[in-house]
C-alpha positions as CSV (number, residue, x, y, z in Angstrom):
1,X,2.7,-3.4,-16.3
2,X,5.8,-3.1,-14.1
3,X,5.0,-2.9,-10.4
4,X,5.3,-0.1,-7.9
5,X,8.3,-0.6,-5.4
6,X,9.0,1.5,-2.3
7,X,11.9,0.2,0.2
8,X,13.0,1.4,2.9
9,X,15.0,0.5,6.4
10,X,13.1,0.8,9.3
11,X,14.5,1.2,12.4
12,X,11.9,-1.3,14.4
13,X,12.1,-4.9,14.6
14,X,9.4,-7.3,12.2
15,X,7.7,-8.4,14.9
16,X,6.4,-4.6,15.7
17,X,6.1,-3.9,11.9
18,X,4.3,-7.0,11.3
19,X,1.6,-6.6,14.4
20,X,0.7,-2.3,12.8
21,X,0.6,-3.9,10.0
22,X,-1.5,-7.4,9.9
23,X,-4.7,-4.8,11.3
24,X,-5.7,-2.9,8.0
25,X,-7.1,-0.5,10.4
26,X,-3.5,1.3,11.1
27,X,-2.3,1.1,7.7
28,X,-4.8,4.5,7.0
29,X,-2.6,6.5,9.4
30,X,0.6,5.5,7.7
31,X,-0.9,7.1,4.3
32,X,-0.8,10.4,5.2
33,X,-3.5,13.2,3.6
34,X,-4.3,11.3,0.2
35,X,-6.3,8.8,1.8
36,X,-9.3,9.1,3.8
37,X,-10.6,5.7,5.3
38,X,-14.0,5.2,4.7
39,X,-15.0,1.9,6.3
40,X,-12.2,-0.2,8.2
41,X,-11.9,-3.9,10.0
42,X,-8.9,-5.5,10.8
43,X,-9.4,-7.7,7.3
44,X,-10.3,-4.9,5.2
45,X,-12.2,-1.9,4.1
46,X,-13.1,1.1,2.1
47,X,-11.1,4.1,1.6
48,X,-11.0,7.0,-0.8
49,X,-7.7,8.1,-2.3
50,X,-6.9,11.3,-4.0
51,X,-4.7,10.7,-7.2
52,X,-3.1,13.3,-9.1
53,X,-4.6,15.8,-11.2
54,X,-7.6,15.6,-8.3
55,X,-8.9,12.4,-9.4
56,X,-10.7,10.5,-6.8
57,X,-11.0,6.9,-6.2
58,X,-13.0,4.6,-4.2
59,X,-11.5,1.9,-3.1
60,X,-11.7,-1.9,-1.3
61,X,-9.2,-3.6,0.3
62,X,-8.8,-6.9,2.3
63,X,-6.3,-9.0,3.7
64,X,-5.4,-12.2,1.7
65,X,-2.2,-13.6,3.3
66,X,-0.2,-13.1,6.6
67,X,3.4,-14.5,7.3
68,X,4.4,-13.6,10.9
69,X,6.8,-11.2,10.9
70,X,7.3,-11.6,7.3
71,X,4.9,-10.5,5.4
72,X,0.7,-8.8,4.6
73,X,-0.6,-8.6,1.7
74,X,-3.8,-7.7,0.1
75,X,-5.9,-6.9,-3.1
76,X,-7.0,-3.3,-3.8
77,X,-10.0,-3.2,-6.1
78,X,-11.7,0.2,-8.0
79,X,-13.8,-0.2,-10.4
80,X,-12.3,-2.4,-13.2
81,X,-8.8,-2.0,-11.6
82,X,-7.5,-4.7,-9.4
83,X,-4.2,-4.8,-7.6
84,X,-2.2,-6.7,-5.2
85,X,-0.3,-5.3,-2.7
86,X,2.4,-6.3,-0.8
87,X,4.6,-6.1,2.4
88,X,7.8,-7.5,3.0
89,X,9.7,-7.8,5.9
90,X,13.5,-8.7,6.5
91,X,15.1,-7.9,9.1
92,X,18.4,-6.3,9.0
93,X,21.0,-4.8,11.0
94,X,19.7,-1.6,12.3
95,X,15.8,-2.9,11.8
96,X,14.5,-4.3,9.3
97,X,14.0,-3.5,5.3
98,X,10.5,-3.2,4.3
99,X,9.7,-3.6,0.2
100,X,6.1,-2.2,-0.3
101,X,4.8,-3.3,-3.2
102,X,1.5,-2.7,-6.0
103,X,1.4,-5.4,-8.8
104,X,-1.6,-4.2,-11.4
105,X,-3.7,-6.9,-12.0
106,X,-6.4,-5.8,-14.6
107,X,-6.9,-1.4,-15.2
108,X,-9.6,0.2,-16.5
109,X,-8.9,2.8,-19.5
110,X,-8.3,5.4,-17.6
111,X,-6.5,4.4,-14.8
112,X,-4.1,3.1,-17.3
113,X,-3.7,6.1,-19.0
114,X,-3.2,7.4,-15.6
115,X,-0.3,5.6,-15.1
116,X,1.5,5.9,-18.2
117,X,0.9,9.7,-17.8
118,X,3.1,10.0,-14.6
119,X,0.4,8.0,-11.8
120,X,3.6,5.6,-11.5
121,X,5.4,8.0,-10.3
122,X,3.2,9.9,-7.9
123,X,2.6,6.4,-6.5
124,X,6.2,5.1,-6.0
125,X,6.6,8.5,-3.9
126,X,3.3,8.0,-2.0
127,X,4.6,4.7,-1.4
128,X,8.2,6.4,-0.2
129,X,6.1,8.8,2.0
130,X,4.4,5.8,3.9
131,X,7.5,3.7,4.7
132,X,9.0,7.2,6.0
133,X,6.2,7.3,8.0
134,X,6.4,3.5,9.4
135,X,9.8,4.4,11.0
């Protein structure tokens, strides 16, 4: 399935990104209302999101790979749907240009049906909400 992609230029410098964003624990703030964090710790956690049509999901995270200044990423699992997500950081005149990022890794019936149905595109502007919110 083709991935989710937000982008966006933030007007803060990687190094600042990077430290919010290498703690799970401030990434629940950047969410806005559709998320409501459960359990946090810097490596992970568990959060319930709100999807549309008022499904619900619960859902665990944790950290798999940091790149100062460069990059976090993560796995999101629910269920029998697994993805990974991704930050990227480059920086760029004005701040730098942050590419967040949901590759599906396995989906469960539903959650693929989901998808197809318009669940793409409520995430991709979930996603657009979050980086707004990052600046």
């Amino acid at each position: 399935m083709r991935p989710v992609v937000a982008r966006r230029l933030v007007p803060r410098p990687a190094e600042e990104l990077y430290a919010l964003l290498a703690d799970l624990r401030g990434h629940w703030d950047l969410a806005g209302r559709w998320v409501h964090a459960l359990e946090l710790r810097p490596d992970g956690g568990t959060v319930r999101v709100r999807g549309p049509l008022g499904l619900r999901r619960t859902v665990r995270t944790e950290l798999v790979a940091l790149e100062p200044a460069r990059s976090v990423s993560g796995l999101a699992r629910s269920g029998a749907t697994h993805a990974a997500i991704s930050w990227d950081l480059a920086p760029s005149d004005g701040g730098t240009l942050v590419t967040l990022r949901a590759d599906l890794l396995e989906a469960g019936p539903l959650d693929r049906l989901v998808l197809a149905a318009g669940g793409r595109a409520w995430m991709t502007r979930r996603f657009a909400a979050t980086l707004q919110r990052l600046g």
